[in-house]
Residue frames as a rotation matrix with the C-alpha (Angstrom) as fourth column:
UNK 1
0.479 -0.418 0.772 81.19
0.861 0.054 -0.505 73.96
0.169 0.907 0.386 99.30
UNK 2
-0.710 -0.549 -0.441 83.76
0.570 -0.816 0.097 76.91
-0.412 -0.183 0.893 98.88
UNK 3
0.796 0.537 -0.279 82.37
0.426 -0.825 -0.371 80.22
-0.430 0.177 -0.886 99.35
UNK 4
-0.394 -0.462 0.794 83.57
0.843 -0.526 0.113 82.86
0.365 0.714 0.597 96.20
UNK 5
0.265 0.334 -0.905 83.89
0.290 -0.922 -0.256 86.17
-0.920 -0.195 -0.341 96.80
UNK 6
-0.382 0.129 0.915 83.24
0.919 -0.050 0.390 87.80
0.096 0.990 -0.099 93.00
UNK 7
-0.898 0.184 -0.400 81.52
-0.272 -0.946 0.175 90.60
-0.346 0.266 0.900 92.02
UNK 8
-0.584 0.601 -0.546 79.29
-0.504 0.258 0.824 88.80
0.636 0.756 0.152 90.06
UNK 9
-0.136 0.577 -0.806 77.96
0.763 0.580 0.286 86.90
0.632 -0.576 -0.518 93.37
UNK 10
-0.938 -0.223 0.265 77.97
0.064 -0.863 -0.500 90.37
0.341 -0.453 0.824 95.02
UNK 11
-0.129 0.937 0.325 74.23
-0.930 -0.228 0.287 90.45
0.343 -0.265 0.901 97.64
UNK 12
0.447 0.342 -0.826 74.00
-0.357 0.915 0.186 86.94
0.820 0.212 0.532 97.11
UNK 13
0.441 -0.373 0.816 74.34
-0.897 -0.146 0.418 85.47
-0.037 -0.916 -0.399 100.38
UNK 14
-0.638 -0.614 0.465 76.87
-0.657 0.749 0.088 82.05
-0.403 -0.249 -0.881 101.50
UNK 15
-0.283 0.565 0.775 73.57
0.113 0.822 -0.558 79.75
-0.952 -0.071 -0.296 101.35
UNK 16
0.880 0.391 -0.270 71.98
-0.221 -0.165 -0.961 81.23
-0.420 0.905 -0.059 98.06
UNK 17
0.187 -0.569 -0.801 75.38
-0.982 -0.129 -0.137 80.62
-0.026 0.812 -0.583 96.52
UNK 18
-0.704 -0.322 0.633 75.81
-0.469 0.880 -0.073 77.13
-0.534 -0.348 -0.771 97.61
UNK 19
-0.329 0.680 0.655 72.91
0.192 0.728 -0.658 76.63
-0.925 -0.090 -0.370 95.72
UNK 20
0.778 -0.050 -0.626 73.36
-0.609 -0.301 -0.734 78.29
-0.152 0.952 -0.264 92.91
UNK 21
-0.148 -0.933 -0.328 76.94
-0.961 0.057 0.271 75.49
-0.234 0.356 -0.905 92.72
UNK 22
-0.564 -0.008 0.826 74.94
-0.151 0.984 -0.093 72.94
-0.812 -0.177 -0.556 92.97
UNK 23
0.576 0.807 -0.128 71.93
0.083 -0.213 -0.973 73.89
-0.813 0.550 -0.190 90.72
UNK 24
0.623 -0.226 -0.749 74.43
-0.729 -0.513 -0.452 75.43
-0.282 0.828 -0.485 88.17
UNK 25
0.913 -0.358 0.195 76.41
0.383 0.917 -0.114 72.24
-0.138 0.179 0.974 88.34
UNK 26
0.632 -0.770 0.083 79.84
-0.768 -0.637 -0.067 74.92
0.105 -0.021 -0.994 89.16
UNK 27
0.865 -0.501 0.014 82.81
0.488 0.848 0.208 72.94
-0.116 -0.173 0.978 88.69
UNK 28
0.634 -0.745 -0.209 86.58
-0.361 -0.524 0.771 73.95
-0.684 -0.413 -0.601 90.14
UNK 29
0.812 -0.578 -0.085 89.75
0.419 0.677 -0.606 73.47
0.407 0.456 0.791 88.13
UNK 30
0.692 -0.672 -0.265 93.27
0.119 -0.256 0.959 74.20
-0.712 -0.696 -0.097 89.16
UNK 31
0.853 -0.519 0.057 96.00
-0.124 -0.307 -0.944 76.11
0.508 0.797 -0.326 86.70
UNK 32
0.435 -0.835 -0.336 99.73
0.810 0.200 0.552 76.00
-0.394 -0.512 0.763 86.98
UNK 33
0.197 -0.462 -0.865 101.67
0.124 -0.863 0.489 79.11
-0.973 -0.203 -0.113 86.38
UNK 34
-0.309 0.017 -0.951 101.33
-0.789 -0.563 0.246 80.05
-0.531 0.826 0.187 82.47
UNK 35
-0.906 0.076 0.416 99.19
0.203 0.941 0.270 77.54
-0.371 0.329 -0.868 81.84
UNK 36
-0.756 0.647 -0.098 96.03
-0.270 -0.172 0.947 78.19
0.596 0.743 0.305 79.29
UNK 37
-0.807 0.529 0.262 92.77
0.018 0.466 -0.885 78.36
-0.590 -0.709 -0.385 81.50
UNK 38
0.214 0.960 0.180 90.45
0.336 0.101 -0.937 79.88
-0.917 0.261 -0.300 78.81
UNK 39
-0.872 -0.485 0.069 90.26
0.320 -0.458 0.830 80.46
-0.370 0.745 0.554 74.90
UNK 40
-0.339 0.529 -0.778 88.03
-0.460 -0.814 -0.354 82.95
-0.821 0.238 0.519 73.49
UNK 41
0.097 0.369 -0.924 85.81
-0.983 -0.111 -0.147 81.73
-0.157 0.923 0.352 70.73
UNK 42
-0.265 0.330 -0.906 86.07
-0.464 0.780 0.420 78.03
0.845 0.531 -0.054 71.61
UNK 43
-0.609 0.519 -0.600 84.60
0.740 0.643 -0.195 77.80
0.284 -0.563 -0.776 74.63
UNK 44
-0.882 0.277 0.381 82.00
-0.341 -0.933 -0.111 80.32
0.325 -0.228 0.918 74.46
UNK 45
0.429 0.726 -0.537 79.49
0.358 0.408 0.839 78.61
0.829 -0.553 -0.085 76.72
UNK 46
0.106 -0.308 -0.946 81.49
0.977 0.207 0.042 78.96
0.183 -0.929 0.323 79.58
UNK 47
0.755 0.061 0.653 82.10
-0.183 -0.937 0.298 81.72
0.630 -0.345 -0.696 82.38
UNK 48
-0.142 -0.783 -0.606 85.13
0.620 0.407 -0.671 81.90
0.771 -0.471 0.428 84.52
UNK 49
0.716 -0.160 0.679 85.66
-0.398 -0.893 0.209 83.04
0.573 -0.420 -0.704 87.78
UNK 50
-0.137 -0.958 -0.254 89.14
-0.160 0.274 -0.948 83.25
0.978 -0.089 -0.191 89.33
UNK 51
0.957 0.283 0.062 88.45
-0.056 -0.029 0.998 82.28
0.284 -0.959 -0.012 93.30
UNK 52
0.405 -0.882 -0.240 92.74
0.300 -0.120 0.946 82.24
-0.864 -0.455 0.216 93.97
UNK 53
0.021 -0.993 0.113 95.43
0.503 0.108 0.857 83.65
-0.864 0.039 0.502 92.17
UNK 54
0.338 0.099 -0.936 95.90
-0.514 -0.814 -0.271 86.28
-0.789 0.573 -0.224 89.21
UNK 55
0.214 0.361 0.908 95.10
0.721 0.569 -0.396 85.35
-0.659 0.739 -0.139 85.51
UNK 56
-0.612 -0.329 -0.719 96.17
-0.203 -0.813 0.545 87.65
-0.765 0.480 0.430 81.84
UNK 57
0.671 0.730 0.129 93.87
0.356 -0.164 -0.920 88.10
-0.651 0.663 -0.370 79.24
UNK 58
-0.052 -0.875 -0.482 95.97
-0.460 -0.407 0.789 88.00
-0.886 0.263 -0.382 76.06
UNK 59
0.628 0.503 0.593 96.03
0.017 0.754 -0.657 88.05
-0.778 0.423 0.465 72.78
UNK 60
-0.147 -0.556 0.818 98.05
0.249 0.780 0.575 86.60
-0.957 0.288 0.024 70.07
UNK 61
0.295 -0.047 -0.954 98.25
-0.799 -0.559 -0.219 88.79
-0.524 0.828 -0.203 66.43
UNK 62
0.991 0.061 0.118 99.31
0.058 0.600 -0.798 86.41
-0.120 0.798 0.591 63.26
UNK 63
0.155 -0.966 0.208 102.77
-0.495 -0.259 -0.829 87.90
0.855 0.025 -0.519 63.64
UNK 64
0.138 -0.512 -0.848 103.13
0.743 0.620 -0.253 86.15
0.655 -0.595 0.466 67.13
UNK 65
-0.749 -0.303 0.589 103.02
0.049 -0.912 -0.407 89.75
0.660 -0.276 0.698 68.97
UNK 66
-0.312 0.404 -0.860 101.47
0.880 0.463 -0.102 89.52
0.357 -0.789 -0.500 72.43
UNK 67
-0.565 0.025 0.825 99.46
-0.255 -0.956 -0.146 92.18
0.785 -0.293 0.547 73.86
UNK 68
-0.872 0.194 -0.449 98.14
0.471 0.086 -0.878 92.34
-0.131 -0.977 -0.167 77.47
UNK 69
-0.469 0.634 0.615 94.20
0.012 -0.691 0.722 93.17
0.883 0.346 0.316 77.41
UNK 70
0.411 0.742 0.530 93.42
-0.581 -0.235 0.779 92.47
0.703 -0.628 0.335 81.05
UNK 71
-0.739 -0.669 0.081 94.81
-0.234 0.143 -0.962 91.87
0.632 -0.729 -0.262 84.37
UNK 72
0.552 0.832 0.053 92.27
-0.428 0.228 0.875 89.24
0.716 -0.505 0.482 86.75
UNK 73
-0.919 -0.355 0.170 93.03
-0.312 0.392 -0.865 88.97
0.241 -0.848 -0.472 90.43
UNK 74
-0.620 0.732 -0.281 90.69
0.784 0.589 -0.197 86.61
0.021 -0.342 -0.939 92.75
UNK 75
-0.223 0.929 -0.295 87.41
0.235 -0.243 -0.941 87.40
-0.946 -0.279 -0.164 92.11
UNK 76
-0.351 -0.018 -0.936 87.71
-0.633 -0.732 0.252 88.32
-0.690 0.681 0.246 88.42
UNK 77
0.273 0.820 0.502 85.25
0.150 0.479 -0.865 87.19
-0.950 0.311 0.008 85.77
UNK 78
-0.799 -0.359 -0.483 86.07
-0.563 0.162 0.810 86.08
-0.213 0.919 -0.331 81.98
UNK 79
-0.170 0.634 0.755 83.74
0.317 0.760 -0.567 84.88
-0.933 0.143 -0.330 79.49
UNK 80
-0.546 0.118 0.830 82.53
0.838 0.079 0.540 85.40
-0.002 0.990 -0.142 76.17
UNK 81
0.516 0.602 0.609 80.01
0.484 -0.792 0.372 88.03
0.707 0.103 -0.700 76.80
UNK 82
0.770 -0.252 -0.587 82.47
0.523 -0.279 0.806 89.57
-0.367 -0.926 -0.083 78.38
UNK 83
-0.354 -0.850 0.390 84.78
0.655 0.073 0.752 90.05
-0.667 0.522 0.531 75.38
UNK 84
0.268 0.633 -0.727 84.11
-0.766 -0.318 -0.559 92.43
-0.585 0.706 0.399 72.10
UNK 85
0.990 0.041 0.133 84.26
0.093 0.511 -0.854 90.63
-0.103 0.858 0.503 68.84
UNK 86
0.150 -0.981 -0.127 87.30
-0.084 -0.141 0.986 89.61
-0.985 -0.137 -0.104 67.55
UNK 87
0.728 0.475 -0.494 87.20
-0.473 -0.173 -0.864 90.78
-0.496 0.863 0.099 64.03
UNK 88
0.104 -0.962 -0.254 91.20
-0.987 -0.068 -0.146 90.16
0.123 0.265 -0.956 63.54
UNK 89
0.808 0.496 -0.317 90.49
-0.425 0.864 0.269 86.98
0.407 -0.083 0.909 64.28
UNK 90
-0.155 -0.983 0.101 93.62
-0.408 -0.030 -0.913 86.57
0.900 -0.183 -0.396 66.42
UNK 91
0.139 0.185 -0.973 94.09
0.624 0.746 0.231 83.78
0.769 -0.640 -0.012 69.26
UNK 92
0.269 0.794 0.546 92.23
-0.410 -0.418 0.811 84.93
0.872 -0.441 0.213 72.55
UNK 93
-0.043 -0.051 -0.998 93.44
0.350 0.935 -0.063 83.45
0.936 -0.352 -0.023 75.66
UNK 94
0.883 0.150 0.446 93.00
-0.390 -0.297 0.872 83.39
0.263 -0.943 -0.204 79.73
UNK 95
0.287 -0.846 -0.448 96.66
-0.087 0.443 -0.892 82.79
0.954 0.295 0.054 81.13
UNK 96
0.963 -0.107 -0.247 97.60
0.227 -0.166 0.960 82.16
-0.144 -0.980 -0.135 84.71
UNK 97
0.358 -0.860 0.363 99.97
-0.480 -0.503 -0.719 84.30
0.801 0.083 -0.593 85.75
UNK 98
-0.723 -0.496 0.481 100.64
-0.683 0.619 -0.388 81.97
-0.105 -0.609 -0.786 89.08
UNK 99
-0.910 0.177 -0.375 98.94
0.279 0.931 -0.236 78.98
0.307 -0.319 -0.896 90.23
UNK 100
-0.573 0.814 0.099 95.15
-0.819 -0.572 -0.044 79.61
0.021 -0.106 0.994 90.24
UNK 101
-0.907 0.383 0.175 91.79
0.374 0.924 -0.087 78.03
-0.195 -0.013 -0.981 90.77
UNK 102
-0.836 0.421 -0.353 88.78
-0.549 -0.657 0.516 78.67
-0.015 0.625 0.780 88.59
UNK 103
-0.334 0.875 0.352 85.12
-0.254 0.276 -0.927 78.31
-0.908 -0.399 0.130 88.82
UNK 104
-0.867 0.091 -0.490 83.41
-0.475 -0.448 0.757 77.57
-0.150 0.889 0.432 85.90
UNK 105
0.044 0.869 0.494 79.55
0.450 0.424 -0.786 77.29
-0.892 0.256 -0.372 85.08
UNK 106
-0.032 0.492 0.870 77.31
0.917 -0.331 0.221 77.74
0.397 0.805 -0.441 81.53
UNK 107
-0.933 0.031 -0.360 76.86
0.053 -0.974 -0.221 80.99
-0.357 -0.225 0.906 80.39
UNK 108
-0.417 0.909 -0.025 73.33
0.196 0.117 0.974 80.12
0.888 0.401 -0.227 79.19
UNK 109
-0.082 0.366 -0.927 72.58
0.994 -0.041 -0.104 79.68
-0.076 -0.930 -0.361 83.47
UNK 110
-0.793 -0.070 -0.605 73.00
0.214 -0.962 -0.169 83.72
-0.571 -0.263 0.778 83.27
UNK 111
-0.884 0.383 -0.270 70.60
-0.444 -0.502 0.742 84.00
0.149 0.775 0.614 79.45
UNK 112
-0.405 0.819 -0.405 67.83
0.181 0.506 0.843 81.38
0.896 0.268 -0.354 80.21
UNK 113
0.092 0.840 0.534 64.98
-0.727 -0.310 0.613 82.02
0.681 -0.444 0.582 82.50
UNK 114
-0.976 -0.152 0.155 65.22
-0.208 0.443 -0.872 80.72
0.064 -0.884 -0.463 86.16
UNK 115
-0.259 0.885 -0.386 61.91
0.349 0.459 0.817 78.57
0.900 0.077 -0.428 86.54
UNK 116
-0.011 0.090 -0.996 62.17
0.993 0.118 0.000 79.15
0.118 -0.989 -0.091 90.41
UNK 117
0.398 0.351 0.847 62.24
0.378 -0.904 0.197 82.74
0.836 0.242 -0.493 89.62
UNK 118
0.108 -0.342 -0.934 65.02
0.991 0.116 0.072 83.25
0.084 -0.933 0.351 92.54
UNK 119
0.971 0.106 -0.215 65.76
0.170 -0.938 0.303 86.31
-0.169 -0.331 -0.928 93.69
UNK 120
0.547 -0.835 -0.058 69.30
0.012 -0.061 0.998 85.38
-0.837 -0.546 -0.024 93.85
UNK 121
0.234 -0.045 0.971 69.13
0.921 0.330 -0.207 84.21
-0.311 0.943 0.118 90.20
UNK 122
0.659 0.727 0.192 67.96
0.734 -0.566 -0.376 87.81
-0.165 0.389 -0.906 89.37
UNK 123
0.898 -0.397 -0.190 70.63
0.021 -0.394 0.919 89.20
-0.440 -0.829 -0.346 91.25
UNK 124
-0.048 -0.989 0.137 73.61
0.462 0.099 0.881 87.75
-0.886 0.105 0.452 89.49
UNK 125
0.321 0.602 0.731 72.09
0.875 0.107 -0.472 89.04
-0.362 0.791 -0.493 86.53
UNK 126
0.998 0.000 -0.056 72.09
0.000 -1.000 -0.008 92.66
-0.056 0.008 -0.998 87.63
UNK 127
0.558 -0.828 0.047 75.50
0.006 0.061 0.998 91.99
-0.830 -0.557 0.040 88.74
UNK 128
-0.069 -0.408 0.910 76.75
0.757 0.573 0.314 90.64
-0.650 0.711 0.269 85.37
UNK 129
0.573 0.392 0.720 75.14
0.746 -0.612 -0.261 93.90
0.339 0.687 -0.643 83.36
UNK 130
0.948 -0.317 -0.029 77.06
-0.188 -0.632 0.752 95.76
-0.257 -0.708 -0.658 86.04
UNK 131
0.351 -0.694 0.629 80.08
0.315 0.720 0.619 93.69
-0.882 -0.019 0.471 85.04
UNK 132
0.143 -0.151 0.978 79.93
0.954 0.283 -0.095 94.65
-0.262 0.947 0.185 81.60
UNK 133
0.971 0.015 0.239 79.40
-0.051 -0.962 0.268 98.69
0.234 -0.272 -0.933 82.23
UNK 134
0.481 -0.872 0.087 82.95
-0.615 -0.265 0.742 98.42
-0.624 -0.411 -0.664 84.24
UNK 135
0.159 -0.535 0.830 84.48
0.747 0.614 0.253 96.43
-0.645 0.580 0.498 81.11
UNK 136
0.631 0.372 0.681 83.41
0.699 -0.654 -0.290 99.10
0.338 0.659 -0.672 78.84
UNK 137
0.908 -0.372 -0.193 84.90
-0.116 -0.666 0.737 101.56
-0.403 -0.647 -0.648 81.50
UNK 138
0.664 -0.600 0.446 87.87
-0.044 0.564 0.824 99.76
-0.746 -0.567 0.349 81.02
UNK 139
-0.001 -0.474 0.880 88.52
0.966 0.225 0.123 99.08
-0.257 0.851 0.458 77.73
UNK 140
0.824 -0.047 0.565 87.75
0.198 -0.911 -0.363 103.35
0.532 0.410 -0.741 76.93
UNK 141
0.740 -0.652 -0.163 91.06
-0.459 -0.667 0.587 104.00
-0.491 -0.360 -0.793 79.38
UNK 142
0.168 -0.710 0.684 93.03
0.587 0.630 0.509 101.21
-0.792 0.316 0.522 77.60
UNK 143
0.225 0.136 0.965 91.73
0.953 -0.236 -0.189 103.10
0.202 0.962 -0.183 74.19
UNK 144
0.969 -0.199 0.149 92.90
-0.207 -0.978 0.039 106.69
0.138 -0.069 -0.988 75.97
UNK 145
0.285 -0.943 -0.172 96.17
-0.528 -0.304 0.793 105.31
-0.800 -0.135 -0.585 76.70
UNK 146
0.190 0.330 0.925 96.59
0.540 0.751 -0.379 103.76
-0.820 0.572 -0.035 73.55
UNK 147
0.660 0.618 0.428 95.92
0.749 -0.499 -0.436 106.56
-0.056 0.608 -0.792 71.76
UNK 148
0.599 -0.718 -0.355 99.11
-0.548 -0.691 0.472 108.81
-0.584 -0.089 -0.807 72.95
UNK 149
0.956 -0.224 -0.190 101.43
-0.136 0.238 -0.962 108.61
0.260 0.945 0.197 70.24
UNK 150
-0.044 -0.905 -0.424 104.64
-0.493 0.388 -0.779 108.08
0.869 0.174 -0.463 72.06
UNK 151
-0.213 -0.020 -0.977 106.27
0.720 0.672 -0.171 105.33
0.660 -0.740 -0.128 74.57
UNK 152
-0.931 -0.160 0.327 106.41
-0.142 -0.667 -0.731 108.62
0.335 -0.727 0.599 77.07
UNK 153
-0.503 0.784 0.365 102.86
-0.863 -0.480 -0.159 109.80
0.050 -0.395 0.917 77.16
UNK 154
0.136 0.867 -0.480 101.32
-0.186 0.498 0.847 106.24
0.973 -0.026 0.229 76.70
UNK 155
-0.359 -0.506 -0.785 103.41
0.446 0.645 -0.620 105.54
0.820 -0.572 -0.006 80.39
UNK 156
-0.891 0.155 0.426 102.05
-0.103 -0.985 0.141 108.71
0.441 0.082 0.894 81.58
UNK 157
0.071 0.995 -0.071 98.43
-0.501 0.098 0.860 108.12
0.863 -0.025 0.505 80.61
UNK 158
0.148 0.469 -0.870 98.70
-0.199 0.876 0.438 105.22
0.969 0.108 0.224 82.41
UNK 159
-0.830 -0.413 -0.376 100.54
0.450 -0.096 -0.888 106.08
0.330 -0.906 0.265 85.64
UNK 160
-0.647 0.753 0.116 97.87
-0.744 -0.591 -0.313 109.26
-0.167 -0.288 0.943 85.93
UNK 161
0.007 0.936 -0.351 94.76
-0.535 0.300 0.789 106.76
0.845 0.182 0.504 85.42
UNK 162
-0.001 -0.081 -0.997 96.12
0.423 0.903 -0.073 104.05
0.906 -0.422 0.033 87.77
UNK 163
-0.908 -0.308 -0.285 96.85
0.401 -0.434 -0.807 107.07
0.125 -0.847 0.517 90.72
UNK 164
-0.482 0.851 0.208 93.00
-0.853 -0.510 0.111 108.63
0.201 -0.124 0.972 90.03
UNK 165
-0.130 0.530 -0.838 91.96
-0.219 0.809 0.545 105.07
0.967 0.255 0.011 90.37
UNK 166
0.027 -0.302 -0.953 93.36
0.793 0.586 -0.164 104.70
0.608 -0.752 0.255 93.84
UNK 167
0.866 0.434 0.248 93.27
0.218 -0.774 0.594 107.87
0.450 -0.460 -0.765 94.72
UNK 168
0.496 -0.861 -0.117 97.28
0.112 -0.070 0.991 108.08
-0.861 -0.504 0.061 95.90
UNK 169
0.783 -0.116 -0.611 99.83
-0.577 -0.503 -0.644 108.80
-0.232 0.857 -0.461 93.93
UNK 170
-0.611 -0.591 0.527 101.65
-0.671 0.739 0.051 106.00
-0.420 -0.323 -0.848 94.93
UNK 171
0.597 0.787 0.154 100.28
-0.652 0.589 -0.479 102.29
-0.467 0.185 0.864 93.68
UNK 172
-0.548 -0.406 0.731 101.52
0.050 0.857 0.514 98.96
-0.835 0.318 -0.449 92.78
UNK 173
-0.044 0.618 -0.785 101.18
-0.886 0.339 0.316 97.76
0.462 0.709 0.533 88.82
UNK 174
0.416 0.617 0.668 99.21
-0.647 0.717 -0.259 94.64
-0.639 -0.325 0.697 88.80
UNK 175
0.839 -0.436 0.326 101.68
0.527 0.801 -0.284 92.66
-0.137 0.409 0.902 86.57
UNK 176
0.159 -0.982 0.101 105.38
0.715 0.185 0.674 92.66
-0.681 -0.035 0.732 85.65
UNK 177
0.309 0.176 -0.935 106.72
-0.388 -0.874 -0.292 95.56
-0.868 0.453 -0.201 83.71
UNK 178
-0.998 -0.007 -0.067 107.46
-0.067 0.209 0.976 93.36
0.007 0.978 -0.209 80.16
UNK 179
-0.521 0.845 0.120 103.82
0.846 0.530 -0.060 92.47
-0.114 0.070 -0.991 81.00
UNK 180
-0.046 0.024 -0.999 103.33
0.046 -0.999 -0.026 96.65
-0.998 -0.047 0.045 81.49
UNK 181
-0.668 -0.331 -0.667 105.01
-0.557 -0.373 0.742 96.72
-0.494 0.867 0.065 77.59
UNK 182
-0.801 0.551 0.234 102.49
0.392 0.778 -0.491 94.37
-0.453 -0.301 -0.839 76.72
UNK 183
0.150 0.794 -0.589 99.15
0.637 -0.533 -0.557 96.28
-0.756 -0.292 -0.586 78.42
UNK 184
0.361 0.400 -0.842 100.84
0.163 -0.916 -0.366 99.34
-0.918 -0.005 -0.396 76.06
UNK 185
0.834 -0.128 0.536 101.72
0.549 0.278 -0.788 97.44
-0.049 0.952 0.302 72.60
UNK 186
0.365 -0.926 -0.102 106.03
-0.872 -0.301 -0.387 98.95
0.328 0.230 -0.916 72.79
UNK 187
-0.010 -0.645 -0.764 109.12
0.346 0.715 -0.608 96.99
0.938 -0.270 0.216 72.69
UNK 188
0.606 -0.337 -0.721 110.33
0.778 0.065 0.624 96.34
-0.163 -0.939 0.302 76.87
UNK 189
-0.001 -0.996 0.089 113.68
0.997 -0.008 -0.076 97.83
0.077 0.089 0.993 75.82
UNK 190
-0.556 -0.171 0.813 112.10
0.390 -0.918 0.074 101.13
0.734 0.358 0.577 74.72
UNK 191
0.600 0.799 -0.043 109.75
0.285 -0.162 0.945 100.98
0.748 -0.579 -0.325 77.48
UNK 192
0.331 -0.572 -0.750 112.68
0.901 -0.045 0.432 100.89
-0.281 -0.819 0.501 80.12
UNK 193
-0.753 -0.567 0.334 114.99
0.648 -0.726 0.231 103.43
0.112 0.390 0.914 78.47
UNK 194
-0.605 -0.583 0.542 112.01
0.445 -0.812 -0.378 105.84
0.661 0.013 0.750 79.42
UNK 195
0.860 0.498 0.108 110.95
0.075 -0.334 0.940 105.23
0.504 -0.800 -0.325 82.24
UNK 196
0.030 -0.979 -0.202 114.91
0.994 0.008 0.107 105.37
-0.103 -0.204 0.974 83.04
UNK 197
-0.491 -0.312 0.813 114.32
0.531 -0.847 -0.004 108.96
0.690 0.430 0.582 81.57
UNK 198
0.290 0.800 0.525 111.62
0.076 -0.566 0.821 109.80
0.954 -0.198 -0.225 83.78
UNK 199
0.505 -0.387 -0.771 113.22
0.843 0.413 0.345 108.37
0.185 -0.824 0.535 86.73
UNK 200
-0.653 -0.746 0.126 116.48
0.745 -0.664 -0.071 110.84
0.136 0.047 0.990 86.09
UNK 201
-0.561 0.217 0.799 114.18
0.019 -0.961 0.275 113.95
0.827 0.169 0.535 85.41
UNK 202
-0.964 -0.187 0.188 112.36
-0.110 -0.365 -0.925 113.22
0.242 -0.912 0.331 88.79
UNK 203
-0.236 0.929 -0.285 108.80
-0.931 -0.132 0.342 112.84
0.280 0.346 0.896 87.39
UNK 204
0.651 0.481 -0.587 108.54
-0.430 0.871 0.237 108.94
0.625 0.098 0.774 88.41
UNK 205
-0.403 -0.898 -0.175 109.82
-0.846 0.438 -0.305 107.03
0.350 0.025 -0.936 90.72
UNK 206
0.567 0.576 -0.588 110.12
-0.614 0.772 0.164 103.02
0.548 0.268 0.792 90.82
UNK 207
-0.493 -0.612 0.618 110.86
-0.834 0.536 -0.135 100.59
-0.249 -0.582 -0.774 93.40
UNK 208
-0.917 0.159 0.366 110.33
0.264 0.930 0.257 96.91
-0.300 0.332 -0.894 92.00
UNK 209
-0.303 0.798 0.521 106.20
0.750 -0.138 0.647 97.55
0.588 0.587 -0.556 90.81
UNK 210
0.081 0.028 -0.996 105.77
0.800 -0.598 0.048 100.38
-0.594 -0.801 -0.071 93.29
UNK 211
-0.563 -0.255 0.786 105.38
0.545 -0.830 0.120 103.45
0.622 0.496 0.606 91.10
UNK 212
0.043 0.264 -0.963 105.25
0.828 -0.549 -0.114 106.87
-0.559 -0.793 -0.243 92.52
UNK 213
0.217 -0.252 0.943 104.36
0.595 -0.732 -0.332 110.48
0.774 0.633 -0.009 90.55
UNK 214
-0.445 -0.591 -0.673 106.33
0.895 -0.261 -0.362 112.91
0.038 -0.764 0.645 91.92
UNK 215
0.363 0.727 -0.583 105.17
0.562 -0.670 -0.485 116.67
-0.743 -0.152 -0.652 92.69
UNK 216
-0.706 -0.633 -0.318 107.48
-0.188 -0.265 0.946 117.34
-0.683 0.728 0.068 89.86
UNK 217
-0.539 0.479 0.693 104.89
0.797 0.557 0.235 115.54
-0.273 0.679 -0.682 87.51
């Protein structure tokens, strides 16, 4: 069977996973390019994991206003316990940004006791708690850029997180820059118009998703 490289299978060696696809009864599907792989809140048994191609986490206000909560490239894990509550009740969804192919087992196989008491079992476990810790991570920089009150500083926030992430000040965004306006709830239009400003004043520069802070910054 196809070996996944995940996080969530992270220790777990080739053989111990083969047997965890069989045992867990893992089944593959295949997405076309903005095609619905997962909805929050009605399939909350399941776990995804992306084994090709890059996937948006997005969700869908009552007005019809799209916001970008998460960017999954191969290896990236989606599930209910993976999500907070949606009080707003607003439609949840996994989107493929290209042509992907997705694992999916029960998400009970993680909550119910492993009779065989595998090691490997144990393992994905830790992994998975680990999983959630770097969601959490996540979602507090989303909620720091967020939090800046104009289109400027929320681009900012976000340039200066994405360069301490990587350690360069250079770095590719991981999706398209209407998908960018998105990730930081503004219209595109106003989103361009200043990073057009920043561009001019020297403080940013952009070559197709390539962003660079300058020593000006």
């Amino acid at each position: 069977m196809e070996t996944i490289s995940s996080p969530i299978f992270q220790g777990i060696s080739p053989e111990e996973l083969q047997c965890m696809q069989e045992c867990f009864h893992m089944r593959k599907q295949h997405f076309r390019s903005d095609e619905v792989v997962y909805t929050f809140y009605q399939q909350k048994d399941m776990i995804g994991i992306l084994s090709t191609g890059t996937a948006l986490v997005e969700r869908i206000d009552e007005k019809g206003s799209r916001t970008i909560l998460e960017h999954l490239e191969r290896g990236g894990v989606f599930g209910e316990m993976l999500i907070f509550e949606n009080t707003a009740d607003d439609c949840v969804s996994v989107i493929a940004e290209s042509t992907c192919d997705v694992w999916f087992m029960r998400s009970d196989q993680l909550t119910k006791r492993c009779q065989k008491a595998c090691a490997h079992h144990s393992r994905m476990v830790e992994n998975m708690f680990r999983l959630v810790a770097d969601k959490a991570t996540a979602l507090s920089e989303r909620v720091e850029v967020l939090s800046r009150r104009s289109i400027r500083e929320k681009l900012l926030c976000y340039f200066q997180l994405q360069t301490y992430c990587r350690g360069s000040d250079t770095f590719t965004l991981p999706f398209s820059l209407s998908a960018l306006a998105d990730y930081i709830s503004t219209d595109r239009s106003a989103m361009m118009r200043e990073l057009k400003k920043l561009r001019v004043e020297g403080l940013v520069q952009l070559n197709g998703r390539a962003v660079t802070l300058t020593d000006r910054f």
